[in-house]
KOLMARFI-789278 format. One record per residue (C-alpha): residue in three letters; residue number from 1; x, y, z. Coordinates in steps of 0.1 Angstrom, whole numbers. Layout:
N
+------+------+-------+-------+-------+
: resn : resi :     x :     y :     z :
+------+------+-------+-------+-------+
:  ALA :  NUM :     X :     Y :     Z :
...
+------+------+-------+-------+-------+
//
This chain:
436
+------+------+-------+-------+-------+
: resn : resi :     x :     y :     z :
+------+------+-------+-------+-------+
:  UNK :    1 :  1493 :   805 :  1351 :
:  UNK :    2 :  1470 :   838 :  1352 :
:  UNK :    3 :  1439 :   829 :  1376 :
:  UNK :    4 :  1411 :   840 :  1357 :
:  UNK :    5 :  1393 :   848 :  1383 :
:  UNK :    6 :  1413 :   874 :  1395 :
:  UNK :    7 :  1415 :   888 :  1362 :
:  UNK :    8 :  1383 :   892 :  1359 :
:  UNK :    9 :  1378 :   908 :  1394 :
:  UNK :   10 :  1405 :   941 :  1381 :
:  UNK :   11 :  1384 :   941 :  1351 :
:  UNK :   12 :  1349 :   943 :  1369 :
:  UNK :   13 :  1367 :   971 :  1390 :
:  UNK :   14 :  1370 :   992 :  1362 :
:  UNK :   15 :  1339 :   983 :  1342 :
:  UNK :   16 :  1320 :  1012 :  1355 :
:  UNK :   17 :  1345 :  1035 :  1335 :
:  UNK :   18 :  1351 :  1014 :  1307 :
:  UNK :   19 :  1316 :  1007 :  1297 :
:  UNK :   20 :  1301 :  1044 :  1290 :
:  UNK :   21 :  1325 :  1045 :  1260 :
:  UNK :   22 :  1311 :  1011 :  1242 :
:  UNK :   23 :  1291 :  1016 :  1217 :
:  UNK :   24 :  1270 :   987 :  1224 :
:  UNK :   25 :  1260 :   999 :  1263 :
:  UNK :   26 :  1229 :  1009 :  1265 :
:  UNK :   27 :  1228 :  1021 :  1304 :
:  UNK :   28 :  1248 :  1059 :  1288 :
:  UNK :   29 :  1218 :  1078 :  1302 :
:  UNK :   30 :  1221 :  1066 :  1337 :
:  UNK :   31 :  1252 :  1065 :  1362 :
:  UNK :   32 :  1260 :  1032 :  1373 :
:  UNK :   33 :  1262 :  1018 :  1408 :
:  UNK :   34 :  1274 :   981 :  1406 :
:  UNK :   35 :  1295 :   954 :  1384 :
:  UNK :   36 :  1286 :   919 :  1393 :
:  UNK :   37 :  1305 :   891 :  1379 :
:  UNK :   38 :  1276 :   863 :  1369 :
:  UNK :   39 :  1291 :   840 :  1351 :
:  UNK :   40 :  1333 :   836 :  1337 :
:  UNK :   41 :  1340 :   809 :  1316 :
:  UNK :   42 :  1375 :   801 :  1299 :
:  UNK :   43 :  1363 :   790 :  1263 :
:  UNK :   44 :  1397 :   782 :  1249 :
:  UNK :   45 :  1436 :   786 :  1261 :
:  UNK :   46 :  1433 :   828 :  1258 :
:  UNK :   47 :  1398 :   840 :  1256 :
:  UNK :   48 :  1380 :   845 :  1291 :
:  UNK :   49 :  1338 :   849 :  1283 :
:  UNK :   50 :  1324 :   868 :  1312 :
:  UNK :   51 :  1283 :   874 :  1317 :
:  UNK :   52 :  1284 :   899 :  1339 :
:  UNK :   53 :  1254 :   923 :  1357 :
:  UNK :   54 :  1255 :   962 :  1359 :
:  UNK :   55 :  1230 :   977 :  1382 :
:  UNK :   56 :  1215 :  1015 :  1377 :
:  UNK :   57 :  1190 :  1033 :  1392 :
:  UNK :   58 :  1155 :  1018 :  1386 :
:  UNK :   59 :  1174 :   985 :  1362 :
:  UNK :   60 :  1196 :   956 :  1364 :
:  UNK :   61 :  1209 :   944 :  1329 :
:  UNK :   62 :  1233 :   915 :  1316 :
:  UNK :   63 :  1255 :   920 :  1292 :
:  UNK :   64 :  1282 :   898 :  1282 :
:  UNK :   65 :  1320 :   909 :  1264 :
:  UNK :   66 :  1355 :   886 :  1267 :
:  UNK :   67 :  1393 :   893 :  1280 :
:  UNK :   68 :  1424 :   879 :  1272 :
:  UNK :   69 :  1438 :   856 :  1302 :
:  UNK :   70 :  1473 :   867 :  1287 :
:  UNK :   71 :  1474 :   900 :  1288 :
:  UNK :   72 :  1442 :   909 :  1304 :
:  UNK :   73 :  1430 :   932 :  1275 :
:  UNK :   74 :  1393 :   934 :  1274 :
:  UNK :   75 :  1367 :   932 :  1249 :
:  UNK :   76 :  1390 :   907 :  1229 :
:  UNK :   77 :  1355 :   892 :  1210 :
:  UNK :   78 :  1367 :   922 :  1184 :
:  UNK :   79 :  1405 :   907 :  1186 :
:  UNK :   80 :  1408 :   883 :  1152 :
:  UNK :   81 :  1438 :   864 :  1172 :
:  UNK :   82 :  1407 :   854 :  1194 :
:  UNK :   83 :  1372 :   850 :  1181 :
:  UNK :   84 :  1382 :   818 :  1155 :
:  UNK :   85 :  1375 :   796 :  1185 :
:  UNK :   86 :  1333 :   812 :  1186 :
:  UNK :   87 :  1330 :   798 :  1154 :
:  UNK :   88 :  1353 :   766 :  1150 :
:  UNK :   89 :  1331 :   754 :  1184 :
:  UNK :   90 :  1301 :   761 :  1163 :
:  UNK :   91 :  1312 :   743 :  1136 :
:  UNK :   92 :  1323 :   712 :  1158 :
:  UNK :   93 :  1291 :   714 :  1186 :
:  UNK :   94 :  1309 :   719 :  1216 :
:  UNK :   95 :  1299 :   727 :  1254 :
:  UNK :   96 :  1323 :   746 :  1277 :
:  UNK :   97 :  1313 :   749 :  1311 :
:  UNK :   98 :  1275 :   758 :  1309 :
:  UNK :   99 :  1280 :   774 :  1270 :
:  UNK :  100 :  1267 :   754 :  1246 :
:  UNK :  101 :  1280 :   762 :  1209 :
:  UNK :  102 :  1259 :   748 :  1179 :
:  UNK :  103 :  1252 :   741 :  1142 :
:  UNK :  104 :  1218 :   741 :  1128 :
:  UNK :  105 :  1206 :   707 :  1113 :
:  UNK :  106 :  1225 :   699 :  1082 :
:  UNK :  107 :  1248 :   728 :  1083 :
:  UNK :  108 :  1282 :   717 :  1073 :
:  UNK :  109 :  1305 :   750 :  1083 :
:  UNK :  110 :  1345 :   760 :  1071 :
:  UNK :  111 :  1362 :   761 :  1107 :
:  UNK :  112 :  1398 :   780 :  1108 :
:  UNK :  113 :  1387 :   816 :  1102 :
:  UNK :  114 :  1392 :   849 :  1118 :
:  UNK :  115 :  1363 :   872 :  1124 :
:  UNK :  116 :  1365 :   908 :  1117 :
:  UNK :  117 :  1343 :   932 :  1133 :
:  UNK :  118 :  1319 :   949 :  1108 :
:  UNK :  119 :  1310 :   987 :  1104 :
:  UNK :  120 :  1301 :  1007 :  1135 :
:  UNK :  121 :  1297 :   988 :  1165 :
:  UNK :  122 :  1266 :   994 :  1176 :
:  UNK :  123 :  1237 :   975 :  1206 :
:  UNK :  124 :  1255 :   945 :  1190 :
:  UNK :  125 :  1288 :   933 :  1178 :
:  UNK :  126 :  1292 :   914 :  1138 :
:  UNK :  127 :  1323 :   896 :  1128 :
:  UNK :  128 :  1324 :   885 :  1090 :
:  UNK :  129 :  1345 :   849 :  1092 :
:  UNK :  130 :  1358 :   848 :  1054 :
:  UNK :  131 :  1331 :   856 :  1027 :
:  UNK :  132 :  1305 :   833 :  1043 :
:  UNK :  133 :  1293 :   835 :  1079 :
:  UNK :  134 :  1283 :   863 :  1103 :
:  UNK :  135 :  1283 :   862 :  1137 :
:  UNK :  136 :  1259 :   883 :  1156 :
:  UNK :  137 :  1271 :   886 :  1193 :
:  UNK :  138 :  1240 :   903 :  1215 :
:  UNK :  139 :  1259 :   922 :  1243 :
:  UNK :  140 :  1230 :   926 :  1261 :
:  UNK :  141 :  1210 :   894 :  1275 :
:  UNK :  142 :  1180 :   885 :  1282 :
:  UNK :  143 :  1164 :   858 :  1293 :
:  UNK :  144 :  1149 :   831 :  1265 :
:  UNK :  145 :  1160 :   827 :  1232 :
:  UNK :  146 :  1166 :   861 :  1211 :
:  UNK :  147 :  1135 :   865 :  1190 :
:  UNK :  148 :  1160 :   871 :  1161 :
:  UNK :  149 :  1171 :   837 :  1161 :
:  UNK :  150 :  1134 :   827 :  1164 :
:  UNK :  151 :  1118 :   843 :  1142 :
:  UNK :  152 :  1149 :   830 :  1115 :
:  UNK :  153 :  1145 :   795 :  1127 :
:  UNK :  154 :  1113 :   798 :  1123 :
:  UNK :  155 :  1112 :   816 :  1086 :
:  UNK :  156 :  1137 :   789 :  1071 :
:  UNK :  157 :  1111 :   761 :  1088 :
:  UNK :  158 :  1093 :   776 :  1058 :
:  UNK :  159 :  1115 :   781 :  1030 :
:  UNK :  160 :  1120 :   822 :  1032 :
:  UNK :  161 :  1138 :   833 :  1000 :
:  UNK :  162 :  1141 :   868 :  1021 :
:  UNK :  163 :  1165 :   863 :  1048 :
:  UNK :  164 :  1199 :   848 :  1051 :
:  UNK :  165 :  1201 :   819 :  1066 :
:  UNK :  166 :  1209 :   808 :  1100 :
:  UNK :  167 :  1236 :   781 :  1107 :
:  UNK :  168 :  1242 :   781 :  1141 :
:  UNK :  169 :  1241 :   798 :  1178 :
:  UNK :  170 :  1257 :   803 :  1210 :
:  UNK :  171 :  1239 :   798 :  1243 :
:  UNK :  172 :  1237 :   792 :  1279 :
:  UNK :  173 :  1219 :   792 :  1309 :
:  UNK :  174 :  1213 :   819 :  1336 :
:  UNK :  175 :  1190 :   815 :  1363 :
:  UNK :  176 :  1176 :   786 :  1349 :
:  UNK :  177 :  1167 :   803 :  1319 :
:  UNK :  178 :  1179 :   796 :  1281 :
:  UNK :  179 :  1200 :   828 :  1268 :
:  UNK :  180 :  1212 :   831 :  1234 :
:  UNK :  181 :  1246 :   851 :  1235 :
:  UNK :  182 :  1253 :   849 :  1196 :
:  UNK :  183 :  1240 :   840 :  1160 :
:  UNK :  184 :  1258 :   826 :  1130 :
:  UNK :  185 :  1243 :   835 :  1092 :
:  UNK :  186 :  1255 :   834 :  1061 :
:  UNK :  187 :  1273 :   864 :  1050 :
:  UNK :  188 :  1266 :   878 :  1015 :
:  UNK :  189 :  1290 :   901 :  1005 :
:  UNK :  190 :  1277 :   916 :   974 :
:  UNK :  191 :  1245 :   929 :   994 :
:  UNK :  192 :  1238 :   968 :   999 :
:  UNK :  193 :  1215 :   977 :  1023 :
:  UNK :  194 :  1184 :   993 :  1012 :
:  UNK :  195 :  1191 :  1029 :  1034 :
:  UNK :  196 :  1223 :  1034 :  1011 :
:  UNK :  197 :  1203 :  1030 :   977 :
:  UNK :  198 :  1178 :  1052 :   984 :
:  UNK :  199 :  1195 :  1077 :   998 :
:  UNK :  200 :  1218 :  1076 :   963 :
:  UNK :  201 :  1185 :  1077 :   942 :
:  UNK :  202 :  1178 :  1109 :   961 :
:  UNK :  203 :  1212 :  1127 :   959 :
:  UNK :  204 :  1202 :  1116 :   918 :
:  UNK :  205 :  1171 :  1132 :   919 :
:  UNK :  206 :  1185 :  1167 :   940 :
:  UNK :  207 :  1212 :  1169 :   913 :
:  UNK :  208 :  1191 :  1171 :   887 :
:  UNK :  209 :  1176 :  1211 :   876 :
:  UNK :  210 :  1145 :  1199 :   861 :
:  UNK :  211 :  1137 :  1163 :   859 :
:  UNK :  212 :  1110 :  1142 :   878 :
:  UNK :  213 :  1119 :  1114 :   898 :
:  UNK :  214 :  1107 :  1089 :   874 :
:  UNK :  215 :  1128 :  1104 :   846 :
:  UNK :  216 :  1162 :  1105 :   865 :
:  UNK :  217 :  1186 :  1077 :   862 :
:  UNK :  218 :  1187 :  1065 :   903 :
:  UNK :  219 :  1150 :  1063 :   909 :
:  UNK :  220 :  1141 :  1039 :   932 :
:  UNK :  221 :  1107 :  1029 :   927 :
:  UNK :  222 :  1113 :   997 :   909 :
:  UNK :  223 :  1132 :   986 :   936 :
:  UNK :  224 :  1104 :   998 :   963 :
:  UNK :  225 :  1077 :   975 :   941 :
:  UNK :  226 :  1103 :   945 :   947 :
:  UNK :  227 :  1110 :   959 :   982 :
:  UNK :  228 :  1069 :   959 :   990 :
:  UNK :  229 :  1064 :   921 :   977 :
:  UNK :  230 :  1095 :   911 :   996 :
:  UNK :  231 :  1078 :   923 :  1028 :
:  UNK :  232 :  1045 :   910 :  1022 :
:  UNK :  233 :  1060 :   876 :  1020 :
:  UNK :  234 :  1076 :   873 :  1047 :
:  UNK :  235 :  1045 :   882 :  1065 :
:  UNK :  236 :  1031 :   853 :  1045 :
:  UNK :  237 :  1060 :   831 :  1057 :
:  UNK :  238 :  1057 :   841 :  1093 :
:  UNK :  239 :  1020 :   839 :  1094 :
:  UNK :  240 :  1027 :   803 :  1077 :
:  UNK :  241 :  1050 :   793 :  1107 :
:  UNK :  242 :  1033 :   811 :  1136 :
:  UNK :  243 :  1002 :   812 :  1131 :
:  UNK :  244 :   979 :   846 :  1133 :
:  UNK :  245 :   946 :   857 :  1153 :
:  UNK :  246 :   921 :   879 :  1150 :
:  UNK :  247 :   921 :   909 :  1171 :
:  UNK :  248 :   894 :   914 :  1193 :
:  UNK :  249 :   881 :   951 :  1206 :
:  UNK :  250 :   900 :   944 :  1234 :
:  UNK :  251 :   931 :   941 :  1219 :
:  UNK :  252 :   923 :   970 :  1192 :
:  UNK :  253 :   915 :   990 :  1221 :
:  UNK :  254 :   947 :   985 :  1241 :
:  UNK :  255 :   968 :   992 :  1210 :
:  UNK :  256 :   950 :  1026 :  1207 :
:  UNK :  257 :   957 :  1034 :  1244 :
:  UNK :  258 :   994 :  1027 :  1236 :
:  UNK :  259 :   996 :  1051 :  1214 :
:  UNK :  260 :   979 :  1078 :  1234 :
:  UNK :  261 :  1004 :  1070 :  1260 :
:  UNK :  262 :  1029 :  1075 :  1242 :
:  UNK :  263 :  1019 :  1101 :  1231 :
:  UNK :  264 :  1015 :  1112 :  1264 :
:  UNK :  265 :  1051 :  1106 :  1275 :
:  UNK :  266 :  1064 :  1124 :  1243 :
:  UNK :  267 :  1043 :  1156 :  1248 :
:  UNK :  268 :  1061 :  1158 :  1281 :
:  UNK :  269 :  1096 :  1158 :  1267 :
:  UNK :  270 :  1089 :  1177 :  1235 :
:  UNK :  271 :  1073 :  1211 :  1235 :
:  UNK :  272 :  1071 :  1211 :  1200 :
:  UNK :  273 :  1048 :  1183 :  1196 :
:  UNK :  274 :  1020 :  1203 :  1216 :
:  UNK :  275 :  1002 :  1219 :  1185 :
:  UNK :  276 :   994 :  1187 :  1173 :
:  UNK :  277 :   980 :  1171 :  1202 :
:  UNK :  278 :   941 :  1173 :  1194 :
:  UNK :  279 :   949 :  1157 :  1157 :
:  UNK :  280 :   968 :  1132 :  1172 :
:  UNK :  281 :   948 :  1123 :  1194 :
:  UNK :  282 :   917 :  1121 :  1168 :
:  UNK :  283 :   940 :  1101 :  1145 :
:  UNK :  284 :   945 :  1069 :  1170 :
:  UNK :  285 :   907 :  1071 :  1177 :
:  UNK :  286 :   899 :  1068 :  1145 :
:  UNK :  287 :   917 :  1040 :  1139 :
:  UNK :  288 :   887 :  1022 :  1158 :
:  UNK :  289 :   872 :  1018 :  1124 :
:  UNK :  290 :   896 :  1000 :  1111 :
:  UNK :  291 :   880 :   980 :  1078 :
:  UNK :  292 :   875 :   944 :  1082 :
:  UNK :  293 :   884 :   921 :  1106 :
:  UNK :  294 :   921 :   927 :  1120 :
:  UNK :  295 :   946 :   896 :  1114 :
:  UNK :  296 :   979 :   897 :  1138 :
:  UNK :  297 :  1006 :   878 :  1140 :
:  UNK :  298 :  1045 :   882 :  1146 :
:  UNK :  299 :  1061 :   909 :  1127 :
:  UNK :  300 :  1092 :   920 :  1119 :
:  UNK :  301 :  1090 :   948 :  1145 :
:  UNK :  302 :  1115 :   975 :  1136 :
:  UNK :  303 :  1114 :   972 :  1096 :
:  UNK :  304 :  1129 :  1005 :  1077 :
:  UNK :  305 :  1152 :  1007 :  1047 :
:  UNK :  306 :  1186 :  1001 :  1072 :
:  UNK :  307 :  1168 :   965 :  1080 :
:  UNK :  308 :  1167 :   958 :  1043 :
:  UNK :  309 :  1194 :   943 :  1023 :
:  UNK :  310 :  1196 :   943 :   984 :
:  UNK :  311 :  1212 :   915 :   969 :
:  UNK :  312 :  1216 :   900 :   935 :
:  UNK :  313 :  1189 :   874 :   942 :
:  UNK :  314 :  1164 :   899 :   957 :
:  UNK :  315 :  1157 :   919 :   988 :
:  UNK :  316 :  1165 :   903 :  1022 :
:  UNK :  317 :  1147 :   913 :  1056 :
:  UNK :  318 :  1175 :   913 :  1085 :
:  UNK :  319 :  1175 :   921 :  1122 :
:  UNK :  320 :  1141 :   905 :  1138 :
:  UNK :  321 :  1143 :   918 :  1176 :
:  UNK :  322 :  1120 :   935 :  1172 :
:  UNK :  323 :  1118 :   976 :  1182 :
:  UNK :  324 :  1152 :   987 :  1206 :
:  UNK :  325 :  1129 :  1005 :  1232 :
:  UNK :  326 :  1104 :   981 :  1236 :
:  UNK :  327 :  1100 :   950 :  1266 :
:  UNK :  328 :  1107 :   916 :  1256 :
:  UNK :  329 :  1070 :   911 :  1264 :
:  UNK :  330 :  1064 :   937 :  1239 :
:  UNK :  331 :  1085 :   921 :  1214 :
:  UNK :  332 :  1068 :   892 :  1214 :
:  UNK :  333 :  1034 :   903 :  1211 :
:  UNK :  334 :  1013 :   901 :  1178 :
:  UNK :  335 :  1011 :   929 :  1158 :
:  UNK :  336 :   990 :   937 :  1128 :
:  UNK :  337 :  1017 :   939 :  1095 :
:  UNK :  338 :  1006 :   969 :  1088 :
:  UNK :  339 :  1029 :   982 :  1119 :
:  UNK :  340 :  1056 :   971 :  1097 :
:  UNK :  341 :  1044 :   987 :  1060 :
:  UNK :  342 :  1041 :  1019 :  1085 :
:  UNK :  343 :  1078 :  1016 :  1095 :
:  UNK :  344 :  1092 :  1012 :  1058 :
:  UNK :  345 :  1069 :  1045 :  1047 :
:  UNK :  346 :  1085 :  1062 :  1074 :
:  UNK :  347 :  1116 :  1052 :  1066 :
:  UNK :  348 :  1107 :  1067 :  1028 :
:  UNK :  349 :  1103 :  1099 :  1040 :
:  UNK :  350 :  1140 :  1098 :  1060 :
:  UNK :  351 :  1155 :  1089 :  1031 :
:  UNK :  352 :  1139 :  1116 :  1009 :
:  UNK :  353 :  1149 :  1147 :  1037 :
:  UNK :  354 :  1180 :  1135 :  1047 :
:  UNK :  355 :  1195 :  1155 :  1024 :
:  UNK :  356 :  1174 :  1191 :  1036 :
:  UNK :  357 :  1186 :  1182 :  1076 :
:  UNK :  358 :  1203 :  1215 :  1088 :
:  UNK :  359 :  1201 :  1230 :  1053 :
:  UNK :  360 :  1182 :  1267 :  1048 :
:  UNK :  361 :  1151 :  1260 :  1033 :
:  UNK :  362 :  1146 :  1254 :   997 :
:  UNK :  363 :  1108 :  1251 :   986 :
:  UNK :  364 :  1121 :  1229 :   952 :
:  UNK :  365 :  1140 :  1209 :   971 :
:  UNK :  366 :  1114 :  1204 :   997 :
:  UNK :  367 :  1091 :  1196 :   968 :
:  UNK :  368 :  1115 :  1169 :   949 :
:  UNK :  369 :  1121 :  1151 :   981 :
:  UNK :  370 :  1079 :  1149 :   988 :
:  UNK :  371 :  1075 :  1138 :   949 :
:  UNK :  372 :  1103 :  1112 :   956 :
:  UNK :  373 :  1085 :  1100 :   988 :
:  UNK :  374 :  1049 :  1096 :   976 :
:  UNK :  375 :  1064 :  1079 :   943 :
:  UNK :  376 :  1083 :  1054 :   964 :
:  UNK :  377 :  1055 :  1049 :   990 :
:  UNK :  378 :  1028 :  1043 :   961 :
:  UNK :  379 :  1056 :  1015 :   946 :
:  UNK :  380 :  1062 :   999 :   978 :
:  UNK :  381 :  1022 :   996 :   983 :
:  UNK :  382 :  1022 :   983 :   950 :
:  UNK :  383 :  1045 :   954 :   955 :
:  UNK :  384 :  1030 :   945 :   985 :
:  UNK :  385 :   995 :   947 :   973 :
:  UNK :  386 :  1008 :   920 :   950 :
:  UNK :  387 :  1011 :   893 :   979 :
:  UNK :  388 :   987 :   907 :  1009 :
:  UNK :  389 :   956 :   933 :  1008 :
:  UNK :  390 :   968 :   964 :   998 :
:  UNK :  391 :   980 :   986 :  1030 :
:  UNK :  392 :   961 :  1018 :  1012 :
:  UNK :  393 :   925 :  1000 :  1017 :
:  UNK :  394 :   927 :  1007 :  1051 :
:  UNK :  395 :   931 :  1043 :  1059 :
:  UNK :  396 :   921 :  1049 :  1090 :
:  UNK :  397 :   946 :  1021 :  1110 :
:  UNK :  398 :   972 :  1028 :  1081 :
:  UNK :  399 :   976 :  1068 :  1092 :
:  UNK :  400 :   974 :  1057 :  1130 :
:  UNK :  401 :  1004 :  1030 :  1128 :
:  UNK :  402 :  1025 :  1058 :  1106 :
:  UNK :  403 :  1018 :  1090 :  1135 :
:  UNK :  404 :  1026 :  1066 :  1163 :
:  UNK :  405 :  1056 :  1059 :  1146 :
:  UNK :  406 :  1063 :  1096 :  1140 :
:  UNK :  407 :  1057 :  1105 :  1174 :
:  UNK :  408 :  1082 :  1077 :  1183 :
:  UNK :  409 :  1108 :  1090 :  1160 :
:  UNK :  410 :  1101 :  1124 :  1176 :
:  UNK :  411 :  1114 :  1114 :  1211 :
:  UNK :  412 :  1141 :  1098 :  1192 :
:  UNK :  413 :  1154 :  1129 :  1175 :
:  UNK :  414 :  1147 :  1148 :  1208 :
:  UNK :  415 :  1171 :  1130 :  1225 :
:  UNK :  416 :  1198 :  1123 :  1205 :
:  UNK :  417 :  1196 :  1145 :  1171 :
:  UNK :  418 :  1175 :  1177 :  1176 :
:  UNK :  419 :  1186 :  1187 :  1142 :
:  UNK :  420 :  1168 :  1158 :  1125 :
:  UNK :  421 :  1135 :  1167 :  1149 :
:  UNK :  422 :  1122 :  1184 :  1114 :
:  UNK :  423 :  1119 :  1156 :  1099 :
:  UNK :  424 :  1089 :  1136 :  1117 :
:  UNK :  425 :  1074 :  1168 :  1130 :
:  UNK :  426 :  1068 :  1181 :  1094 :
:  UNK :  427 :  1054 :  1147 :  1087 :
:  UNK :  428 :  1029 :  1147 :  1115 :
:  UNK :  429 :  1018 :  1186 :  1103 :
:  UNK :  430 :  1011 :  1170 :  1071 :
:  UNK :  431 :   996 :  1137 :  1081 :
:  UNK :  432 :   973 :  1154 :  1108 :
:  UNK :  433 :   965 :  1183 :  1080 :
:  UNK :  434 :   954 :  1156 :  1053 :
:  UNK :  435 :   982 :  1165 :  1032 :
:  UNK :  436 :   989 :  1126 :  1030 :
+------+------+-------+-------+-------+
//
């Protein structure tokens, strides 16, 4: 019989090669200078689970992937000859050597299916078992329960009608600490995420010679009033099962300063942002008077139109871990909601320009993709107004949440699509200008 062990000690070997081309690595910027086995586990006959560490300069990460003890192949989590076993051990409740697989309370799950992996791999892996469960396998680890299973747990503790459900998990412990390594939903296959229908209401709307977005056959704004109310309640839901606080001036005061240092790390990176350092600047300190008192509470975190899924009950809020970049401790702060409302306007103005990226400019074009924006922005506003205050009462905070995102999205596009840079530059020359 093939010792695991040695196995997995060729596979470590090569991991520092293997691992720059996954998808799901997120160490591509930095060389790496050690593989350390943490953790191998044989979870059933051919699959091998390893936890493993990779060390680069300045971090240490965990991340966690399979092999086959027949044939040594690696990454077999994608193989559908192997991952049945993650989810018939959640359906059964079953512990194997340290990893605990489980059901939630008064789930009854179908055992006996294959997973297949699901669109482009990216800082996690989904298999689709059948037409009714997805598994969400978080490559990398860290220590504690994933917020994403949290914050679900928490949001069915409540009755959400905007998320798909959770039915189990996979865990173990490392260090003494809980990890969650995966997350079983249900799968619903009619769903369309939210990115892909607005970016066909605009491709609608850019076809047409002479017609307003309200008159064309795609527009979208019904579905950004449904969208807006969908949001606002889960905010109600998690402020139901969480709790929320008031901010105090501290804590107002130390979210401003995060945005100046931001921006102050961007500036450094990105020329281009220079010209609008003073308004910037102004902007955050505005935001010190804020109307009101300011609730917070946990948040959705990294909420745009790919986070959204339309189904034919409704619109559905997926993905709760909260912003890629940011700490665990960062994660798992409270946030005012507005963050979020910030994140989906943004998100309205990708969608409207997606189509002008790399394109000679074209002023009509440039104008039907602004009319489209502020149409869906006003709709969204609405819908949510019809659950929480309305987002648009607040100006000040409301234009300081949407530039800090913009400046984020500006590193972003620095780094990985300078073409797309346009895009949240031209909204912070607007924003800073009063031109929204």
């Amino acid at each position: 019989m093939t010792d695991p062990h040695e196995l997995v000690e060729k596979l470590v070997a090569s991991l520092p090669d293997l691992l720059p081309n996954a998808r799901w690595f997120g160490g591509k910027d930095k060389p790496i200078t050690a593989v350390r086995p943490l953790r191998t586990t044989v979870v059933d006959g051919d699959l091998v689970h390893l936890v493993f560490e990779v060390e680069q300069p300045g971090r240490t990460e965990n991340y966690q992937g399979a092999l086959s003890l027949s044939t040594g192949a690696w990454d077999v989590l994608l193989d559908p000859e192997h991952n049945g076993v993650l989810l018939d051990r959640i359906a059964t409740g079953h512990e194997v050597d340290g990893i605990t697989f489980a059901h939630e309370p008064g789930t009854d799950l179908r055992s006996g299916l294959r997973g297949r992996p699901i669109g482009v791999e990216q800082s996690n892996t989904s298999l689709i078992y059948g037409q009714q469960y997805i598994l969400k396998i978080f490559r990398k680890l860290a220590n504690g329960e994933n917020r994403d299973l949290t914050m679900h747990r928490a949001l069915r503790s409540v009755g959400c009608e905007h998320i798909a459900q959770p039915l189990g998990a996979i865990s173990t412990v490392l260090n003494g600490e809980q990890v969650t390594l995966a997350m079983l939903q249900e799968f619903l296959p009619d769903a369309v995420e939210g990115w892909d229908m607005a970016k066909t209401s605009v491709r609608d709307l850019m076809a047409e010679a002479d017609l307003h977005a309200f008159e064309v056959g795609g527009d979208f704004a019904g579905e950004a009033q449904r969208l807006g109310h969908a949001v606002a309640k889960v905010h109600a839901d998690l402020a139901e099962a969480l709790g929320t606080q008031i901010a105090d001036d501290d804590a107002i005061s130390r979210a401003i300063e995060g945005m100046q240092r931001r921006l102050g790390v961007v500036l450094e990176a990105v020329p281009e942002l220079a010209r609008y350092e003073e308004p910037l600047r102004a902007a955050f300190e505005e935001a010190r008077q804020h109307v009101g008192a300011l609730p917070i509470q946990h948040i959705h975190g990294d909420l745009h139109l790919g986070q959204v899924l339309r189904t034919v009950h409704g619109w559905l809020l997926i993905d709760f871990e909260g912003e890629p970049a940011a700490s665990v401790e960062d994660r798992l702060a409270l946030r005012s909601p507005l963050r979020d409302v910030a994140g989906m306007l943004r998100s309205f103005d990708y969608a409207a320009r997606q189509l002008l990226v790399g394109q000679p400019d074209d002023d009509q074009l440039a104008y039907r993709a602004m009319e489209w924006t502020k149409r869906n922005r006003a709709a969204f506003c609405d819908g949510y107004a019809e659950v929480a205050a309305d987002p648009r009462d607040n100006v000040p905070l409301m234009r300081a949440f949407e530039l800090d995102k913009a400046v984020y999205e500006v590193a972003y596009e620095h780094a990985n699509r300078p073409e797309w840079l346009t895009v949240p530059l031209s909204s912070i020359a607007r924003m800073t200008s009063g031109g929204e």
